[in-house]
DOVEXKE-730504 format. One record per residue: residue number from 1; residue in one letter; x, y, z of N, C-alpha, C, O, CB in turn. Coordinates in steps of 0.05 Angstrom, whole numbers, m for minus. Glycine has a CB too. Example, Ala and Ser with C-alpha at 12.3 -4.5 7.8 and 13.67 -1.06 7.14 Angstrom:
BEGIN
pos: 1 code: A n.x: 264 n.y: m114 n.z: 156 ca.x: 246 ca.y: m90 ca.z: 156 c.x: 264 c.y: m66 c.z: 156 o.x: 285 o.y: m66 o.z: 169 cb.x: 226 cb.y: m89 cb.z: 181
pos: 2 code: S n.x: 257 n.y: m45 n.z: 142 ca.x: 273 ca.y: m21 ca.z: 143 c.x: 258 c.y: 1 c.z: 157 o.x: 268 o.y: 23 o.z: 161 cb.x: 282 cb.y: m12 cb.z: 114
***
This chain:
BEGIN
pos: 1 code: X n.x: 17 n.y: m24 n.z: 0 ca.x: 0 ca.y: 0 ca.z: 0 c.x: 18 c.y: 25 c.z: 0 o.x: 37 o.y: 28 o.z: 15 cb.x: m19 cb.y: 0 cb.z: 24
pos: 2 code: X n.x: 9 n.y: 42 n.z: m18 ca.x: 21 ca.y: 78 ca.z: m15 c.x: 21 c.y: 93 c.z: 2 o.x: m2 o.y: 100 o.z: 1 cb.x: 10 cb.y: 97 cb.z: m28
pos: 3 code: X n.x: 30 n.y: 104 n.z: 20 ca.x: 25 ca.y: 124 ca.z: 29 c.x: 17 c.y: 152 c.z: 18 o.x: 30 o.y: 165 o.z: 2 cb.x: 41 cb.y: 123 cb.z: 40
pos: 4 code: X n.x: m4 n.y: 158 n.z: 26 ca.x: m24 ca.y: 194 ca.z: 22 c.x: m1 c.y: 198 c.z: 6 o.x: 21 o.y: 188 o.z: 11 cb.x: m31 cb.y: 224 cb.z: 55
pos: 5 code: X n.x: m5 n.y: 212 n.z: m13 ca.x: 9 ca.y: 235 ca.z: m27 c.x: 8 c.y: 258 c.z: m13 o.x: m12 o.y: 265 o.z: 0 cb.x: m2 cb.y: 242 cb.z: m53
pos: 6 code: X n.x: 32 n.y: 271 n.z: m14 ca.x: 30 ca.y: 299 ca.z: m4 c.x: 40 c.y: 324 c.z: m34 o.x: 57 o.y: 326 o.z: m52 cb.x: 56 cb.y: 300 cb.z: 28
pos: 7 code: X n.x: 13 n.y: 340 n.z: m23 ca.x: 8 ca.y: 359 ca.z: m52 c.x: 22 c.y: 388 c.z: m48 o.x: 7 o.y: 408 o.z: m45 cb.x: m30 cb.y: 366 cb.z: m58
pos: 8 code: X n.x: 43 n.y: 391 n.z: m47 ca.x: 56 ca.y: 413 ca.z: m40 c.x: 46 c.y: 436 c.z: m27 o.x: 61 o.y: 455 o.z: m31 cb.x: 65 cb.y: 419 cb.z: m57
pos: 9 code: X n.x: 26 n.y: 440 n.z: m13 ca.x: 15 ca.y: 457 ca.z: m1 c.x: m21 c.y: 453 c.z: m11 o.x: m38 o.y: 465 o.z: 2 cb.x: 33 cb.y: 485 cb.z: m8
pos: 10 code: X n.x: m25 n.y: 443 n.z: m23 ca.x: m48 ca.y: 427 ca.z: m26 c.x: m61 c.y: 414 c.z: m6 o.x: m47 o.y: 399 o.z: 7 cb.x: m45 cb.y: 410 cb.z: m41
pos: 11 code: X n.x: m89 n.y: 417 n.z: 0 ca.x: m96 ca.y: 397 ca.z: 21 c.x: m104 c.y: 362 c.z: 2 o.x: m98 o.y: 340 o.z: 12 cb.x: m130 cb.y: 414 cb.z: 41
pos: 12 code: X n.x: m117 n.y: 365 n.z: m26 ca.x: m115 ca.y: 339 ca.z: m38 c.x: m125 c.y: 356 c.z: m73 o.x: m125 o.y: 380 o.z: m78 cb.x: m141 cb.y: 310 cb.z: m20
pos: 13 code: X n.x: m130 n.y: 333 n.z: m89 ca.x: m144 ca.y: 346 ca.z: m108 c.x: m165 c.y: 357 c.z: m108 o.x: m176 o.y: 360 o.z: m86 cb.x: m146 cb.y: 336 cb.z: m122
pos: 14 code: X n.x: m179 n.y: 368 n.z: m133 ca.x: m201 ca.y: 389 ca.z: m130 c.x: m214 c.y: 380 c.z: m149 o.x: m201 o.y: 370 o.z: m167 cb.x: m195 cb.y: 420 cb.z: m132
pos: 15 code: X n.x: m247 n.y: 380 n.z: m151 ca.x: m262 ca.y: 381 ca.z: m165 c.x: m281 c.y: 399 c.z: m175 o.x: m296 o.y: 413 o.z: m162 cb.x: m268 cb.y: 369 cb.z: m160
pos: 16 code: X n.x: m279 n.y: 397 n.z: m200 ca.x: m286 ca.y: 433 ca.z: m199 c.x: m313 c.y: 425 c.z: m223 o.x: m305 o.y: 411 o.z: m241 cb.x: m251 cb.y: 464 cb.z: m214
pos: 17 code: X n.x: m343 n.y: 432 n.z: m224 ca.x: m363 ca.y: 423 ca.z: m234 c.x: m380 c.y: 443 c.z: m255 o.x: m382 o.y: 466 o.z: m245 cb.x: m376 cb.y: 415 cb.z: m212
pos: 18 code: X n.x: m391 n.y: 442 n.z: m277 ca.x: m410 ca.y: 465 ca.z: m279 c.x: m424 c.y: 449 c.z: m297 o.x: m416 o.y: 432 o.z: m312 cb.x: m401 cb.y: 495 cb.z: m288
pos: 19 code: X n.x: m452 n.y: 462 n.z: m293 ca.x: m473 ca.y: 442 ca.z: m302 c.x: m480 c.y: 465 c.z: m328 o.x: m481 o.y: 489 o.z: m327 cb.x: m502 cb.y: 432 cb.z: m275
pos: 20 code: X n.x: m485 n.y: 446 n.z: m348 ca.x: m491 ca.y: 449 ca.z: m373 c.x: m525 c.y: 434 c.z: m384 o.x: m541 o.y: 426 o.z: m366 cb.x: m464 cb.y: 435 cb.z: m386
pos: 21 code: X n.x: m534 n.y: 431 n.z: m413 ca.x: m548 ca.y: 426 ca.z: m408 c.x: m555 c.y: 399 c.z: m408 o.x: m550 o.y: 387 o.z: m429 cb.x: m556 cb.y: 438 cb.z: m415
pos: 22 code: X n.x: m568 n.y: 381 n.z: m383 ca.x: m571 ca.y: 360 ca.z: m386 c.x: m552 c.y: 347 c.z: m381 o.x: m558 o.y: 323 o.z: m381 cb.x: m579 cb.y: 356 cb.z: m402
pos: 23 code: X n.x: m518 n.y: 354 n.z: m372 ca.x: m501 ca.y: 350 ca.z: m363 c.x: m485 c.y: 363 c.z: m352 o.x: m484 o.y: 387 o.z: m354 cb.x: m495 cb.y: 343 cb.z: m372
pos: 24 code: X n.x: m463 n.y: 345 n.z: m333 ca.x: m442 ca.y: 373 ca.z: m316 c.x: m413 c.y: 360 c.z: m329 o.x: m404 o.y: 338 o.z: m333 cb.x: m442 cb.y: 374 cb.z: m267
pos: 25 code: X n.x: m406 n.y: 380 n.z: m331 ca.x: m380 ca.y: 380 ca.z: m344 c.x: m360 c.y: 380 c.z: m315 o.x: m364 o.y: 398 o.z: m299 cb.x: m377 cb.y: 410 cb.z: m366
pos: 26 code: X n.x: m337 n.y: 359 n.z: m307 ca.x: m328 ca.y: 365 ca.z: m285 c.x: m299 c.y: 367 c.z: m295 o.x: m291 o.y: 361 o.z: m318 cb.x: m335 cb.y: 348 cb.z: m263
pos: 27 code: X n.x: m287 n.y: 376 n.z: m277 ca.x: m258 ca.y: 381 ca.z: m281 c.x: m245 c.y: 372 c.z: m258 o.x: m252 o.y: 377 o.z: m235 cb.x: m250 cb.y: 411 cb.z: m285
pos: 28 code: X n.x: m218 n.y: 352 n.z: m268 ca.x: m208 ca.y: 334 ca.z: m245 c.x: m190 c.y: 353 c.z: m240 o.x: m183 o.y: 364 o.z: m261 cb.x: m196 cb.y: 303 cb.z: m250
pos: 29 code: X n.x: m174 n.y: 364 n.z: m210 ca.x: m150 ca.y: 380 ca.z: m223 c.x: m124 c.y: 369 c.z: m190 o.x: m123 o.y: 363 o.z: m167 cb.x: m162 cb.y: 429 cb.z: m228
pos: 30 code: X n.x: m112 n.y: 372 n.z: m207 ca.x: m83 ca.y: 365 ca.z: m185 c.x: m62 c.y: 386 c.z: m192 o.x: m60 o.y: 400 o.z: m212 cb.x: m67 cb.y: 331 cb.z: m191
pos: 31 code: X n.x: m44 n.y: 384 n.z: m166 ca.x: m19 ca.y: 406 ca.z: m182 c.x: m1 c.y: 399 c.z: m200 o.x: m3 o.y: 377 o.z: m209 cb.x: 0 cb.y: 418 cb.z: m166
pos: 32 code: X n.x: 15 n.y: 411 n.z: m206 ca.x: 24 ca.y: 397 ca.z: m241 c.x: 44 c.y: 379 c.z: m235 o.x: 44 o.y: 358 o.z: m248 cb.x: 39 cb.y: 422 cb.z: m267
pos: 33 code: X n.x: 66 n.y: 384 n.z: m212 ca.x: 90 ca.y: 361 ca.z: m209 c.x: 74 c.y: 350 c.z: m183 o.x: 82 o.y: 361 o.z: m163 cb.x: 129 cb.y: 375 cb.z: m202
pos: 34 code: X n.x: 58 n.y: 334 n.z: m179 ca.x: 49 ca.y: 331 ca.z: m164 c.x: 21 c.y: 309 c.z: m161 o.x: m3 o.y: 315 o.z: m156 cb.x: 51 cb.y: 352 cb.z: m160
pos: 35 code: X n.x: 35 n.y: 283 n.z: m167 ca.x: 57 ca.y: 263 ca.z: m161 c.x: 69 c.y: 269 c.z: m197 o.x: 56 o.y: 275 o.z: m217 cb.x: 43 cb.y: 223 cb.z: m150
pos: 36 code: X n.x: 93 n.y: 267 n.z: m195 ca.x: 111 ca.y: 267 ca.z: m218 c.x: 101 c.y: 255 c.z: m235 o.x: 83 o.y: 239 o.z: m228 cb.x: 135 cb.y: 258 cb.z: m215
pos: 37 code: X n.x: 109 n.y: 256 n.z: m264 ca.x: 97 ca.y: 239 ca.z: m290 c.x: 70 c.y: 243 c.z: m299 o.x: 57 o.y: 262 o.z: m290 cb.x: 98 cb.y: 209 cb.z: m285
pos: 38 code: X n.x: 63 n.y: 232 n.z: m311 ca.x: 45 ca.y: 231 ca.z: m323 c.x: 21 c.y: 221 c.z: m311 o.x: 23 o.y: 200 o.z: m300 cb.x: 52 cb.y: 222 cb.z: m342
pos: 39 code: X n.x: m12 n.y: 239 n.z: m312 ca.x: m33 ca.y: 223 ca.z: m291 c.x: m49 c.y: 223 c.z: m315 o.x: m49 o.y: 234 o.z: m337 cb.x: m47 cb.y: 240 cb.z: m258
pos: 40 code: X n.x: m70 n.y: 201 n.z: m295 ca.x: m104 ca.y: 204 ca.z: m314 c.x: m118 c.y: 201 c.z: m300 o.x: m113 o.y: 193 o.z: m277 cb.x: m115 cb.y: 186 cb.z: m336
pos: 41 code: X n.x: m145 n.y: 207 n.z: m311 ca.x: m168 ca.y: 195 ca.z: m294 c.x: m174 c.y: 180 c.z: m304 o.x: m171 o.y: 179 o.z: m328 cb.x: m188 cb.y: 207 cb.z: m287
pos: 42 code: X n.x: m187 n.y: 160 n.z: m291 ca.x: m200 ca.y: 133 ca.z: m300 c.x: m223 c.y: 127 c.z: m288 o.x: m227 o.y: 132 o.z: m265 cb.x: m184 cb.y: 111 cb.z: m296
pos: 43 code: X n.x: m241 n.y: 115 n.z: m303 ca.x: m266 ca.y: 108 ca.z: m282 c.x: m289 c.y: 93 c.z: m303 o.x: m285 o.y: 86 o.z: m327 cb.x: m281 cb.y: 141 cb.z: m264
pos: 44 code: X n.x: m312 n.y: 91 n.z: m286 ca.x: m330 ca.y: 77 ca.z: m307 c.x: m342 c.y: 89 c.z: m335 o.x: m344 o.y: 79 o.z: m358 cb.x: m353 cb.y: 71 cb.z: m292
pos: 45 code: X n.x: m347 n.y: 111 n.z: m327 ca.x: m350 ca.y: 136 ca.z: m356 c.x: m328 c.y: 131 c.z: m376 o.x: m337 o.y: 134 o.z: m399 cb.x: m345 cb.y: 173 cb.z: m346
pos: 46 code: X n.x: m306 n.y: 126 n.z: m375 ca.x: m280 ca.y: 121 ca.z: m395 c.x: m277 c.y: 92 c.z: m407 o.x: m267 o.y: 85 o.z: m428 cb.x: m252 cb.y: 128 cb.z: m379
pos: 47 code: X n.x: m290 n.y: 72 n.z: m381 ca.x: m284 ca.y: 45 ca.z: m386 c.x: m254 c.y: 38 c.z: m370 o.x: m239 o.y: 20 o.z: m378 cb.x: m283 cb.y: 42 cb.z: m420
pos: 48 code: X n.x: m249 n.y: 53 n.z: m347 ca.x: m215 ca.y: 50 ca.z: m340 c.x: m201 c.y: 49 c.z: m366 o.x: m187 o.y: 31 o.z: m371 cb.x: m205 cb.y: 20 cb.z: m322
pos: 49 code: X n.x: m205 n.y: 67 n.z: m380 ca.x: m175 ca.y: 74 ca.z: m398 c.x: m160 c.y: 94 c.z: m391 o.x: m167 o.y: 117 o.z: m394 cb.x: m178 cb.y: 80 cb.z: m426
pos: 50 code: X n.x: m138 n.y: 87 n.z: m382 ca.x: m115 ca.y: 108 ca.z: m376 c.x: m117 c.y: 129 c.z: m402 o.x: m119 o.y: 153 o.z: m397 cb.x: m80 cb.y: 92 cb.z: m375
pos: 51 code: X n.x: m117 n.y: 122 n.z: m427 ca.x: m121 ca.y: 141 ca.z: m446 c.x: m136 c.y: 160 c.z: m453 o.x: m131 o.y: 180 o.z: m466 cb.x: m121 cb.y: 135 cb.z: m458
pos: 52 code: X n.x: m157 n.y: 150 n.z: m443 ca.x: m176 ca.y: 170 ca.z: m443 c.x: m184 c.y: 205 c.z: m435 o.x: m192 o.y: 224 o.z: m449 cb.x: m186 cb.y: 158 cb.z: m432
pos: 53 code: X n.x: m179 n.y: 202 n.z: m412 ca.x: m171 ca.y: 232 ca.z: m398 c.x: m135 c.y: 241 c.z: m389 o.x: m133 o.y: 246 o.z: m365 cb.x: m191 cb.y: 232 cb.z: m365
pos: 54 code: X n.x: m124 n.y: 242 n.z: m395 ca.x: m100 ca.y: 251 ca.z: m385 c.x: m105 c.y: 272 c.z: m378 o.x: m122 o.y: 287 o.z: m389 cb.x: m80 cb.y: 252 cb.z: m400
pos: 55 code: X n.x: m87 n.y: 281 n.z: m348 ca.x: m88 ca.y: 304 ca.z: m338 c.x: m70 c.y: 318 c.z: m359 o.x: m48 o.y: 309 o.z: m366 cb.x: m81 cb.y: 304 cb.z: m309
pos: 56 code: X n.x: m84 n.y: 346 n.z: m371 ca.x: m64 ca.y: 374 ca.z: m377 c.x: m55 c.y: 402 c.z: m361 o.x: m71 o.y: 414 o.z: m346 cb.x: m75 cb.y: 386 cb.z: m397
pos: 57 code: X n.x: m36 n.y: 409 n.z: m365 ca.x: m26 ca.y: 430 ca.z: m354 c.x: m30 c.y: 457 c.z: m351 o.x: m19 o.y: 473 o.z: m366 cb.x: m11 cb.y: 430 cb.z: m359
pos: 58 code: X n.x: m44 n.y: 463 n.z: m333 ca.x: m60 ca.y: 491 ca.z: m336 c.x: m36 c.y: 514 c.z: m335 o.x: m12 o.y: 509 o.z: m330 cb.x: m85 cb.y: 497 cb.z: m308
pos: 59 code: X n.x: m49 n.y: 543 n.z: m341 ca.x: m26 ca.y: 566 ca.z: m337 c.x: m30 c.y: 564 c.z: m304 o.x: m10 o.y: 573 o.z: m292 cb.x: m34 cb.y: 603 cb.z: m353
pos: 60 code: X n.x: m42 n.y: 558 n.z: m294 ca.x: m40 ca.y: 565 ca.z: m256 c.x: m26 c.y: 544 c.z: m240 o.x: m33 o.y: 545 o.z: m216 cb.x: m73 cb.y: 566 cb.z: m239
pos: 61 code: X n.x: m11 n.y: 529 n.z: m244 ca.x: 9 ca.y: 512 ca.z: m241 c.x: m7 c.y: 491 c.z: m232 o.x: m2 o.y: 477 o.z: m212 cb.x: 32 cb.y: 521 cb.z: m224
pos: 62 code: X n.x: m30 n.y: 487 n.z: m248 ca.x: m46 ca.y: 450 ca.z: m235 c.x: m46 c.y: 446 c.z: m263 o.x: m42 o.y: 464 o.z: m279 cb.x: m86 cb.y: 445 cb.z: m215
pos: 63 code: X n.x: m52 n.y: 415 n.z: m272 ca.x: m61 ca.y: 403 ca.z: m283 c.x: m88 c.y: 386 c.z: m283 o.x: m98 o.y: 374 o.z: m263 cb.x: m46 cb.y: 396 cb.z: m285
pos: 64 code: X n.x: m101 n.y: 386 n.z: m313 ca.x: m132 ca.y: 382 ca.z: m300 c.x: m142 c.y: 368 c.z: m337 o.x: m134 o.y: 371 o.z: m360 cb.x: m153 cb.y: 423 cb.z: m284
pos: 65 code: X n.x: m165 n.y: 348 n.z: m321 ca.x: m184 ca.y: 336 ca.z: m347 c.x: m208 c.y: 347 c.z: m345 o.x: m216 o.y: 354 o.z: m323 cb.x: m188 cb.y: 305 cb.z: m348
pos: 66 code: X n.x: m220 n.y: 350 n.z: m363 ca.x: m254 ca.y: 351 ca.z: m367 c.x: m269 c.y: 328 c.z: m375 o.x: m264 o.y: 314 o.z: m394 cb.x: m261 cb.y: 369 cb.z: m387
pos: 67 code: X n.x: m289 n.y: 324 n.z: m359 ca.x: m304 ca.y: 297 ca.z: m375 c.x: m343 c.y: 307 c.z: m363 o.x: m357 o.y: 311 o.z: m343 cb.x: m286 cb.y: 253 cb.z: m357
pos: 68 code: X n.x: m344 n.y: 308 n.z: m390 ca.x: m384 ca.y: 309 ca.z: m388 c.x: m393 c.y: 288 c.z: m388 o.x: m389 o.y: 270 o.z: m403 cb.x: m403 cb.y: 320 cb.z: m412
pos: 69 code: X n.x: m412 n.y: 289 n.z: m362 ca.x: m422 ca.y: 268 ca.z: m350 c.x: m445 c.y: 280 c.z: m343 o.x: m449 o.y: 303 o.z: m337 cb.x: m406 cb.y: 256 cb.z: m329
pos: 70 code: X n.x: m464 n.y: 256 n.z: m344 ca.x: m491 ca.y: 258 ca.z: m348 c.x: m503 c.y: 270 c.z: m321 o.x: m493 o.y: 263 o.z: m300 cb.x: m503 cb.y: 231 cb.z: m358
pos: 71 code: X n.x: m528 n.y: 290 n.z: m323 ca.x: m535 ca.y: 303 ca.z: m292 c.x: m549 c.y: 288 c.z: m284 o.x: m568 o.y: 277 o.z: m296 cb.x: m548 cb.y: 330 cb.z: m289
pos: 72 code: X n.x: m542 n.y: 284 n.z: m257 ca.x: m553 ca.y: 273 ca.z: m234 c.x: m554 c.y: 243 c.z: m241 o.x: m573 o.y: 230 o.z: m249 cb.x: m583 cb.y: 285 cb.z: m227
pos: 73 code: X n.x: m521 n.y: 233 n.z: m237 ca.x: m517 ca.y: 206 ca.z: m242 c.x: m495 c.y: 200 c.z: m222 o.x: m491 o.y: 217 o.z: m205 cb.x: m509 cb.y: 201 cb.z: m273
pos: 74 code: X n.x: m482 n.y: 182 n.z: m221 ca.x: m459 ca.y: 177 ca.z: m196 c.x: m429 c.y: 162 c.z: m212 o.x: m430 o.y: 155 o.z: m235 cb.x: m477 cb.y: 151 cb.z: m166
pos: 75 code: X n.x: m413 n.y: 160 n.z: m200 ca.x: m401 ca.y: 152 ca.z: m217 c.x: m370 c.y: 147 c.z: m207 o.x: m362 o.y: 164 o.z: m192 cb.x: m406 cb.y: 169 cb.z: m237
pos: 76 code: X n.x: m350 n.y: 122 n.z: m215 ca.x: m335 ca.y: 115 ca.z: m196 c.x: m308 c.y: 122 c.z: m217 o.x: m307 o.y: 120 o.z: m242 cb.x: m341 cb.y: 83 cb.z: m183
pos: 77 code: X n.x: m289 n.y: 130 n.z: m198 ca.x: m260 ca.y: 140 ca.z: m211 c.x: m249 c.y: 134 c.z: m185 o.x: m255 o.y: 130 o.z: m162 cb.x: m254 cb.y: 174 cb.z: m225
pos: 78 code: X n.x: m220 n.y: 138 n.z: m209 ca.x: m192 ca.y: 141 ca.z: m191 c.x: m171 c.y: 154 c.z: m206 o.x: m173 o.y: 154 o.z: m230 cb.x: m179 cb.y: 112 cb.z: m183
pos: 79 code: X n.x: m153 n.y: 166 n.z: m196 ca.x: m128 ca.y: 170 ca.z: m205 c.x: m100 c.y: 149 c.z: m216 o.x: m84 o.y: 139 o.z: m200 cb.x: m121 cb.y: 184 cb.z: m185
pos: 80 code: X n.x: m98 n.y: 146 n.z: m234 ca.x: m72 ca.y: 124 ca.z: m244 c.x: m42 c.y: 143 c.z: m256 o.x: m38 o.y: 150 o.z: m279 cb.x: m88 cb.y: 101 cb.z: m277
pos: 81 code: X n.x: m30 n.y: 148 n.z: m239 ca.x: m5 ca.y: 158 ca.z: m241 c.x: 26 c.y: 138 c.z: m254 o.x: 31 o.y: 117 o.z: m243 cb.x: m4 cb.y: 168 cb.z: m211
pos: 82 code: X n.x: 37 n.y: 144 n.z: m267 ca.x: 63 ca.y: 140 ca.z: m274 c.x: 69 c.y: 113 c.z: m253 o.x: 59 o.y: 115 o.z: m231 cb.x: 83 cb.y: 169 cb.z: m269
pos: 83 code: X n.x: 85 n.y: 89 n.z: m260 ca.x: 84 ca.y: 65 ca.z: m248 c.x: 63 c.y: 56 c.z: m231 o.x: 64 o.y: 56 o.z: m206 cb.x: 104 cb.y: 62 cb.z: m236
pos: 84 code: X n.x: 44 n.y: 49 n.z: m245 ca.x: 15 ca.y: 38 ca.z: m243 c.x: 7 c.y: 49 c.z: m210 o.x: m4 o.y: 37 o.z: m191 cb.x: 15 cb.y: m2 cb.z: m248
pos: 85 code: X n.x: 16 n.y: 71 n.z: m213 ca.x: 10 ca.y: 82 ca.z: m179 c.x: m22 c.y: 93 c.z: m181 o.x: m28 o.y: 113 o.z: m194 cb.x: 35 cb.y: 115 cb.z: m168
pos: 86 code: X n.x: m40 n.y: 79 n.z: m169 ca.x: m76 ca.y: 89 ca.z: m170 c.x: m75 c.y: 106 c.z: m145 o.x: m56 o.y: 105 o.z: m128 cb.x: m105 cb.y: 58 cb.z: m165
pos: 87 code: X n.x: m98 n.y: 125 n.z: m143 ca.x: m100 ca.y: 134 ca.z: m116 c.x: m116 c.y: 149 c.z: m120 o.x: m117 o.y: 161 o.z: m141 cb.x: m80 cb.y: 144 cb.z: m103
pos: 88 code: X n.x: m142 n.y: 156 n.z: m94 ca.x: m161 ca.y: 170 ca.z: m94 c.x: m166 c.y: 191 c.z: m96 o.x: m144 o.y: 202 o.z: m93 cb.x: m169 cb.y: 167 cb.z: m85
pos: 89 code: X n.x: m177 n.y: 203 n.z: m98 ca.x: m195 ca.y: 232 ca.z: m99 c.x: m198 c.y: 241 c.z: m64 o.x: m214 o.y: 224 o.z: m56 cb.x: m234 cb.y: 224 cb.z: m117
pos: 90 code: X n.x: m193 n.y: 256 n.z: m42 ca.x: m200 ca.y: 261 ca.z: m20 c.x: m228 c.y: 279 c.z: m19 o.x: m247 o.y: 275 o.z: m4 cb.x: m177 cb.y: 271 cb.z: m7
pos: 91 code: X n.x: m225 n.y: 301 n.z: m42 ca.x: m257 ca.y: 312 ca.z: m50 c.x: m276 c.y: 308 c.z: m56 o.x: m296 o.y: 322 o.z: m56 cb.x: m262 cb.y: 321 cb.z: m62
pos: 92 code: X n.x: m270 n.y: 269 n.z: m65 ca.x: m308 ca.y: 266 ca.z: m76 c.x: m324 c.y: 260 c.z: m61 o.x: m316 o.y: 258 o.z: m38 cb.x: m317 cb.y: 246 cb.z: m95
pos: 93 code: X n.x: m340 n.y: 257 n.z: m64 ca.x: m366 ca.y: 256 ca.z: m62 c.x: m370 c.y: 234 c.z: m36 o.x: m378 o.y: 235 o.z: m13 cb.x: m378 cb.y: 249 cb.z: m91
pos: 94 code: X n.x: m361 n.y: 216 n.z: m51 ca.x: m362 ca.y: 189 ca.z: m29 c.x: m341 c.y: 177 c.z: m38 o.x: m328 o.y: 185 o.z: m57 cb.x: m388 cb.y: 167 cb.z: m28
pos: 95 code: X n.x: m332 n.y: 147 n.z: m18 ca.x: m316 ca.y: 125 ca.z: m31 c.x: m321 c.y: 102 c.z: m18 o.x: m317 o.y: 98 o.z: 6 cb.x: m288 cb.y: 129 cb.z: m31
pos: 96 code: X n.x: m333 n.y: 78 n.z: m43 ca.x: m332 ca.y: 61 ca.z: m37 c.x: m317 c.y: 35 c.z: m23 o.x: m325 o.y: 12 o.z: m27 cb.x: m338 cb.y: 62 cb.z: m48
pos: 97 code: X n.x: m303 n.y: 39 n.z: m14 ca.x: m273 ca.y: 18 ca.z: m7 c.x: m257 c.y: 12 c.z: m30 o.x: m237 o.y: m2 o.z: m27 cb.x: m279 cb.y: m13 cb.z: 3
pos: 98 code: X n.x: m264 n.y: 21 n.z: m51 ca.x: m244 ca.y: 12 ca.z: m70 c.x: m244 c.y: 47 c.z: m96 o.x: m223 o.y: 57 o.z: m104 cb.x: m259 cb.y: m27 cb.z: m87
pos: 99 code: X n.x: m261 n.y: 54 n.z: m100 ca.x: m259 ca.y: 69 ca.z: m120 c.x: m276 c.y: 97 c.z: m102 o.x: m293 o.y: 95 o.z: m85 cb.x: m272 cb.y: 53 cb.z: m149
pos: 100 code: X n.x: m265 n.y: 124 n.z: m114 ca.x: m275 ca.y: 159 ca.z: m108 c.x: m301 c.y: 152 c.z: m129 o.x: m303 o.y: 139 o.z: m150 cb.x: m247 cb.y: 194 cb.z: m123
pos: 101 code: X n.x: m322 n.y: 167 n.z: m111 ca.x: m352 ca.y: 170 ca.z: m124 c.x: m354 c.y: 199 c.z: m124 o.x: m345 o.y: 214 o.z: m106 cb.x: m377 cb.y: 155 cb.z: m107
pos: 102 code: X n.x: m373 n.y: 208 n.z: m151 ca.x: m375 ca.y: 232 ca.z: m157 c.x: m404 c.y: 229 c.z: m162 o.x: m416 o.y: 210 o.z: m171 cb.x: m357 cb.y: 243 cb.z: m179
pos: 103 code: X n.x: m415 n.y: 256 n.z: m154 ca.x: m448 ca.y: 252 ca.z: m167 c.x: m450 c.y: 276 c.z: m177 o.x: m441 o.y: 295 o.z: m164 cb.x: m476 cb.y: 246 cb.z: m147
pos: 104 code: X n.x: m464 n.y: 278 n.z: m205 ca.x: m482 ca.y: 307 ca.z: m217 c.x: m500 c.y: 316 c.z: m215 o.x: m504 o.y: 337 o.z: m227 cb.x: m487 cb.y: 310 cb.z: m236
***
């Protein structure tokens, strides 16, 4: 098992939401070196494909995905970082013992 990530002055990642129509568009966001390499989100909406969302590099020194997801639905992710390192979300919603839950 991992130990917590520590987010350089971060308390964890952020979820950041805005509802559109008939859906909310969310935004995963972490800081940019922070865990090193390359991240994604993954979850049932993608099918767990690491390819799918990759985190990008904002001008405000985080990195972040977007994914539209249907309103008022629930929905299970995780983070998959650089050497198959997974790890949760501390902002969502809920967590099941195994996977971060988000709802719209």
């Amino acid at each position: 098992m991992h130990e917590p990530l520590a987010f350089d002055g971060w308390r964890s990642p952020v979820l950041e939401r805005k509802r559109l129509k008939g859906k909310t568009r969310v935004t995963f966001v972490l800081p940019e070196n922070s865990p090193e390499g390359p991240v994604s989100v993954v979850g049932d909406f993608n099918h767990w494909n690491p390819a799918a969302h990759p985190l990008e590099p904002r001008g405000d020194g985080t990195r972040a995905a977007n994914v539209s997801l249907p309103a008022h639905s629930s929905h299970s992710f995780r983070y998959l970082a650089a050497g198959d390192y997974w790890f949760d979300d501390e902002t969502a919603d809920h967590h099941d013992g195994t996977n971060s839950r988000i709802n719209t």
